[in-house]
C-alpha positions in Angstrom: 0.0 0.0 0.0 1.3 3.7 -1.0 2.3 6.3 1.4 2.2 9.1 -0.3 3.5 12.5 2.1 3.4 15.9 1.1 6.6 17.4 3.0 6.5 21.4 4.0 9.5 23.2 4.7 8.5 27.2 4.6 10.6 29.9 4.9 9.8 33.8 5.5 9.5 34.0 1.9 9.4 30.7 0.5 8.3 26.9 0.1 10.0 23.9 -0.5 8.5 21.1 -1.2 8.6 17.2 -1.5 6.1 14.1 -2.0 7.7 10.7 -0.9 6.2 7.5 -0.9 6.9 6.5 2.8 6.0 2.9 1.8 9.1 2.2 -1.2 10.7 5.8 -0.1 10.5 7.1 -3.9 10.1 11.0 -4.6 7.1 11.6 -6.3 7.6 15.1 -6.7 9.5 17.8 -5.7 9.2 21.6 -5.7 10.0 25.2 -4.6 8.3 28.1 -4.4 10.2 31.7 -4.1 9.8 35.8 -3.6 6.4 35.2 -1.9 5.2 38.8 -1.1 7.0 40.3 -3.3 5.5 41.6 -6.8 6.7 38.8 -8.9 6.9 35.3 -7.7 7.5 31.8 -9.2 6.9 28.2 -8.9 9.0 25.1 -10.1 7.8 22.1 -10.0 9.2 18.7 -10.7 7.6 15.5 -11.3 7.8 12.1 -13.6 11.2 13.5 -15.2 9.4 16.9 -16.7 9.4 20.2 -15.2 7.0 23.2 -14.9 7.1 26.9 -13.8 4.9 29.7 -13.2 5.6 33.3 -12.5 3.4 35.0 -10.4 2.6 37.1 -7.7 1.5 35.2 -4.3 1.1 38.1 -1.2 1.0 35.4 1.3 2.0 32.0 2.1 -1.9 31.2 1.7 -2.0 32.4 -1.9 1.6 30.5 -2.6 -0.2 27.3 -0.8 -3.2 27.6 -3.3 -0.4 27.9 -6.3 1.0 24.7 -5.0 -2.8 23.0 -4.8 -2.9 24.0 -8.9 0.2 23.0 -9.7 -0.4 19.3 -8.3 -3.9 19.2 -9.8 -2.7 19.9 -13.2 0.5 17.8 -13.7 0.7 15.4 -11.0 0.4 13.7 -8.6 -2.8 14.0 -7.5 -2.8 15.6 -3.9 -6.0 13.8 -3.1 -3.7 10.4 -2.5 -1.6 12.1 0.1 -2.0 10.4 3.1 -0.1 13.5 5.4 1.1 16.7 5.6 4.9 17.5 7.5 5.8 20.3 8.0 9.6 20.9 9.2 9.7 23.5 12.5 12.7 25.2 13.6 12.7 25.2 16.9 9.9 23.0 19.6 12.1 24.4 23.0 11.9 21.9 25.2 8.3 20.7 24.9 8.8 18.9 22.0 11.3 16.1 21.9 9.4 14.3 18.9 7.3 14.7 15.4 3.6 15.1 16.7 0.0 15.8 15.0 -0.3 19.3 14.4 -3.7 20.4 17.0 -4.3 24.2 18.1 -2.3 23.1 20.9 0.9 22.6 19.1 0.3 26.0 17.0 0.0 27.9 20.5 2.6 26.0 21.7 4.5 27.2 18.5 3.4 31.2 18.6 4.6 31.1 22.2 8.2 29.5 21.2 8.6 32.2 18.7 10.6 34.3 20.4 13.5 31.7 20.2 13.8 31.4 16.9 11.7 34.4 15.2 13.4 34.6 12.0 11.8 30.7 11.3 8.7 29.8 13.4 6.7 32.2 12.2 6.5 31.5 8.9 6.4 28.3 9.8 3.4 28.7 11.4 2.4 30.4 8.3 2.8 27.7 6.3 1.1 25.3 8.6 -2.2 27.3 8.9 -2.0 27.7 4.8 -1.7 24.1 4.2 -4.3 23.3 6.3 -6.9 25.6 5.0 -5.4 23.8 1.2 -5.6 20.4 2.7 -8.1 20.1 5.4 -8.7 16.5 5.0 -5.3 14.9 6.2 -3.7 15.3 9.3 -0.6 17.3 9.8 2.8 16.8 11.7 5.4 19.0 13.2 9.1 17.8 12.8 11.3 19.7 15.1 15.3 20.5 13.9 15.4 20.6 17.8 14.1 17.2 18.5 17.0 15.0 17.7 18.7 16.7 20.7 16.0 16.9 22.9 18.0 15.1 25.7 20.9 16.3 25.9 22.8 15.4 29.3 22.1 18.7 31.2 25.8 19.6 31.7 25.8 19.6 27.8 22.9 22.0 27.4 22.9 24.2 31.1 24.5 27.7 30.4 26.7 28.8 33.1 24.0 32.0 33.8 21.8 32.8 36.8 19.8 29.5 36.8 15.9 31.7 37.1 16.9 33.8 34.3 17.7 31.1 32.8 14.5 29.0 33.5 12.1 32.1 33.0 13.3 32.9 29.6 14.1 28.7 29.0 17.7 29.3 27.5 19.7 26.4 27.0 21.4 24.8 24.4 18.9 22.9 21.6 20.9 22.4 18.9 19.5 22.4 15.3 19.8 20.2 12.2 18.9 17.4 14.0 16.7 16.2 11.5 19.8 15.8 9.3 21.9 14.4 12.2 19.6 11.6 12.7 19.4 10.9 9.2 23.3 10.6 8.3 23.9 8.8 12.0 21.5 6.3 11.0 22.7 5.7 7.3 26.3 6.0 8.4 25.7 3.0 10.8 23.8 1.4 8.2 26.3 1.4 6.1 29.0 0.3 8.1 27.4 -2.6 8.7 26.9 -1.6 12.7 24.1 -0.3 14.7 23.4 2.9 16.3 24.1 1.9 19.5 27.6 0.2 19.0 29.0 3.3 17.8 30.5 6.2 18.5 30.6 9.3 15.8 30.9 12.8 15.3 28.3 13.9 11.9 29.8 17.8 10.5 26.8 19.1 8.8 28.7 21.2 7.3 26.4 24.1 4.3 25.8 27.6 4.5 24.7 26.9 8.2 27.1 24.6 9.6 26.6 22.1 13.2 28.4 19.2 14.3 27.2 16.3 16.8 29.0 14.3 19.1 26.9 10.9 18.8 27.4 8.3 21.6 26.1 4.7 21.3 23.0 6.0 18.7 22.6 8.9 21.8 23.5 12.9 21.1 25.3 14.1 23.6 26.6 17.3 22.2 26.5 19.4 19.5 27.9 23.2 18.4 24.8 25.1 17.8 22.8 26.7 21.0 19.5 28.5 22.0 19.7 29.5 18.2 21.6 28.2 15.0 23.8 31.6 15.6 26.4 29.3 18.3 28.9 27.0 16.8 31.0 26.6 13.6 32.1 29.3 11.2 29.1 29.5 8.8 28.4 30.8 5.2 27.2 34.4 6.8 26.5 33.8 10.9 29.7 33.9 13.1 29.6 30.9 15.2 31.4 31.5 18.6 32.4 35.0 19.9 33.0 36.5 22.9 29.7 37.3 24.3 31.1 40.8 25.7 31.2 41.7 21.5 27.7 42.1 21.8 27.6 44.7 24.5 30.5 46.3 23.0 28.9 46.9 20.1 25.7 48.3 21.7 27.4 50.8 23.4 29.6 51.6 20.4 26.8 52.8 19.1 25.1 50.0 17.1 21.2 48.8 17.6 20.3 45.1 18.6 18.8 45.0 15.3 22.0 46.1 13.8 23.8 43.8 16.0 21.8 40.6 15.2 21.8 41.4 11.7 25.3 41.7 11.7 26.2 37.9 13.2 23.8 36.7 11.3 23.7 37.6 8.1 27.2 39.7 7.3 29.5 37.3 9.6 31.3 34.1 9.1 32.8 33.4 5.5 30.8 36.4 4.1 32.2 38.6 6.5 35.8 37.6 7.1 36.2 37.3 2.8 33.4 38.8 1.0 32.4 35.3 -0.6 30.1 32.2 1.0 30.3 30.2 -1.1 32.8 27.3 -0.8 34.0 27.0 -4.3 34.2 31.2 -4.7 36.5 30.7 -2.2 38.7 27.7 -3.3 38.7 29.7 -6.3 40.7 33.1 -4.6 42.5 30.9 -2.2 44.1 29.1 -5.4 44.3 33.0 -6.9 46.4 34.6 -3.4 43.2 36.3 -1.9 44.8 36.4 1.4 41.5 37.1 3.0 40.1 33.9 1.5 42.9 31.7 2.4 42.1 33.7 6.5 38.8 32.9 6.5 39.6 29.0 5.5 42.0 28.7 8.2 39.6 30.0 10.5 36.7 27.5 9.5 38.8 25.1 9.4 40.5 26.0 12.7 36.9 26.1 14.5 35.9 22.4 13.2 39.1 21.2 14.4 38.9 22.3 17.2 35.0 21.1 18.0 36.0 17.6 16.5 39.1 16.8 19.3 36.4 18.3 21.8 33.8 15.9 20.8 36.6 13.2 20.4 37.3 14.0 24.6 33.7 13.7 25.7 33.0 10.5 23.6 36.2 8.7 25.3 37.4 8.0 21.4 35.5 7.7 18.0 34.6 5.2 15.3 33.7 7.2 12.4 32.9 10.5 11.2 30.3 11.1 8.7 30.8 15.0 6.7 27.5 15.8 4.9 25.8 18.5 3.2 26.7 20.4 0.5 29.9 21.8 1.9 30.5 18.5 3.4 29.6 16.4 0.9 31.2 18.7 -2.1 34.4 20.3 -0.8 37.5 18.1 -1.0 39.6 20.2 0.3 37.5 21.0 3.3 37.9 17.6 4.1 41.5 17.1 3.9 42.4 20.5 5.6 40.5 18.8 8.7 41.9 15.5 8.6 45.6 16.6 8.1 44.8 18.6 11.2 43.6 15.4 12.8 45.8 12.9 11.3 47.7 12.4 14.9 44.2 11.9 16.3 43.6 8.7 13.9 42.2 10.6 11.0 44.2 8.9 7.7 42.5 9.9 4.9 42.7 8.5 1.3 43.3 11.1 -1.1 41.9 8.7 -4.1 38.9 8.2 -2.3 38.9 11.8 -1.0 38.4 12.7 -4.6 35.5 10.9 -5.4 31.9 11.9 -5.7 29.8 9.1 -6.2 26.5 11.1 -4.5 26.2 7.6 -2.4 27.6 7.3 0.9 31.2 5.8 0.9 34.6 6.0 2.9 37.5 8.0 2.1 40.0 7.2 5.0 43.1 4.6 4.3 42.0 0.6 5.3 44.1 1.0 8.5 43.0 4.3 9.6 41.9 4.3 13.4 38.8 6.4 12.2 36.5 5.3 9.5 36.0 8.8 7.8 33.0 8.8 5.8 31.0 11.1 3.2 27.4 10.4 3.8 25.0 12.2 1.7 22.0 14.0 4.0 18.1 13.4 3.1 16.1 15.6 5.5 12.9 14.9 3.6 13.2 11.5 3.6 14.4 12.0 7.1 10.7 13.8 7.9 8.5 11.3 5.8 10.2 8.1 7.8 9.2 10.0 11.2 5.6 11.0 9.9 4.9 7.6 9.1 6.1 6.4 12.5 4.3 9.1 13.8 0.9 7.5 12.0 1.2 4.3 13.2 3.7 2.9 10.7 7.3 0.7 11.5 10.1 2.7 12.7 12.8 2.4 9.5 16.6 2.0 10.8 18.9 2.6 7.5 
């Protein structure tokens, strides 16, 4: 029996979209739409090997919803056979530790966590209330980025700040990406012929946004991102780790919170050290001299490092690493700049193998390296569908 599942992930000002077949895992379709709200939007979407676009304006993630809804009923697949709805949700705090059935609980729930991540849950709650005023005859799931790491130990998550300032305003560390975490952890053990709970690994999600995971026996027990995605790694525009006095600093220098959070957000990391965030601009001026590029590496590179030998510390020694997304899965070089770094830690990597893209998961470390280091492709969607079919009753799928 099919189980078809329309998967949501919507952003301030767009829509990405998937249909998988929970049952065989296939993609039935896949999608995006972009520039909702402004005067000209579009729609792509791709389905049986053909492709079709629209370009038009959608005010609201209701009217982009209804474009979606068209698109479907004219060329396929026919949203009537969707059996549910998930939607991915940044951030579920500490009340969610799990994909659930959307209710007007869980979208209260959601409006109140909003101040902890408001650049995402409230267009995710957009997109939620859209699709189910499009689709009102299936039910709907949340699936938290947070979830994955849900359970942290407490000395991982606890901030060293007054404790009821700390509980009133519930800051702690909840990591993000855990979708993706769970999926490559899974696969990687899958792959290695092992389970879950026999190893121990480190996954460097490593895109524009960027998070590693220290993964004990099939358990998190740490990761680099915090209350919000800003903590951690170097990333494609956010700054990862700084000295939280910079912040104050900067206020009384003159500059607004606003200013400020726009700043480590948005004109940080790669973007800000180099001008460039994109990993192949930048292989591109490191080869050309840009001795700004060729900073900036270092310093990713520098910051992964040094959360990997962490990691390595608190697991008591690792099995494998996994790098994934599209930095991680892409970028060569990335890769062997960490593991020369590494190499005295058990890292040995194959430069053959290194060199490879095959788009499958597959090893890249020497046969008699200590650490199996591994390049394992990320599927969040699939990743979502697997836990919304769980969710509905279906059998929990180990990779």
């Amino acid at each position: 029996m099919s189980m078809p599942i329309l998967l949501l992930n919507a952003g301030s000002s767009s829509i990405k979209y998937q249909v998988i077949d929970a049952e065989d895992e296939s993609v039935l379709a896949t999608g995006l739409i972009e520039r909702i709200g402004e005067p000209v939007s579009a729609i792509k979407h791709k389905t049986q090997g053909e492709t079709f676009t629209a370009d038009e304006p959608y005010p609201d993630h209701t009217a982009a919803l209804r474009a979606l809804v068209a698109m479907f009923d004219a060329h396929g697949p026919r949203l009537a056979n969707v059996k549910a709805v998930g939607h991915r949700t940044v951030h579920g705090g500490s009340r969610f530790d799990r994909t659930v059935r959307i209710d007007d609980d869980v979208i209260q729930a959601l409006v109140d966590l909003s101040p902890l991540a408001p650049l995402h849950n409230p267009p995710g709650i957009a997109g939620i209330r859209a699709a189910q005023e499009a689709l009102p005859n299936v039910p709907h799931f949340a699936i938290f980025d947070t979830a994955f790491f849900a359970h942290l130990p407490a000395e991982a998550y606890t901030y060293a700040i007054d404790k009821a300032t700390a509980e009133r305003l519930s800051i702690r560390r909840y990591g993000f990406h855990g979708t993706s975490h769970n999926f490559v952890s899974q696969r990687m053990a899958h792959f290695l012929g092992r389970h879950r709970t026999d190893l121990n690994m480190i996954v460097c999600h490593l895109g524009n946004g960027a998070s590693v995971s220290a993964i004990k026996n099939g358990i998190p027990i740490e990761t680099s991102m915090g209350l919000t995605p800003l903590q951690g790694l170097v990333m494609g525009t956010r700054s990862g780790d700084i000295d939280p006095g910079i912040v104050a600093y900067l206020h009384r220098s003159g500059m607004e919170v606003a200013e400020i959070d726009a700043l480590l957000n948005k004109k940080s990391g790669m973007l800000g050290l180099c001008g460039k965030n994109d990993f192949r601009d930048i292989a591109a001026a490191v080869e050309a001299g840009d001795a700004d590029a060729k900073l900036a590496f270092d310093v990713y590179i520098h910051r992964l490092v040094f959360y990997i030998g962490g990691y390595m510390a608190l697991l008591g020694g690792v099995d494998a690493i996994a790098f994934t997304a599209g930095v991680g899965e892409n970028d060569q070089g990335v890769r062997a700049a960490v593991c020369e770094r590494l190499a005295g830690l058990g890292f040995h990597l194959d430069p053959e193998r290194n060199a490879l893209r095959t788009g499958r998961a597959h090893i890249i470390s020497t046969d008699d390296s200590p650490v199996t280091i591994c390049v394992v492709p990320t599927n969040e969607e699939l990743q979502m569908a697997r836990e919304v079919n769980e969710a509905m009753g279906g059998q929990p799928i180990e990779d």
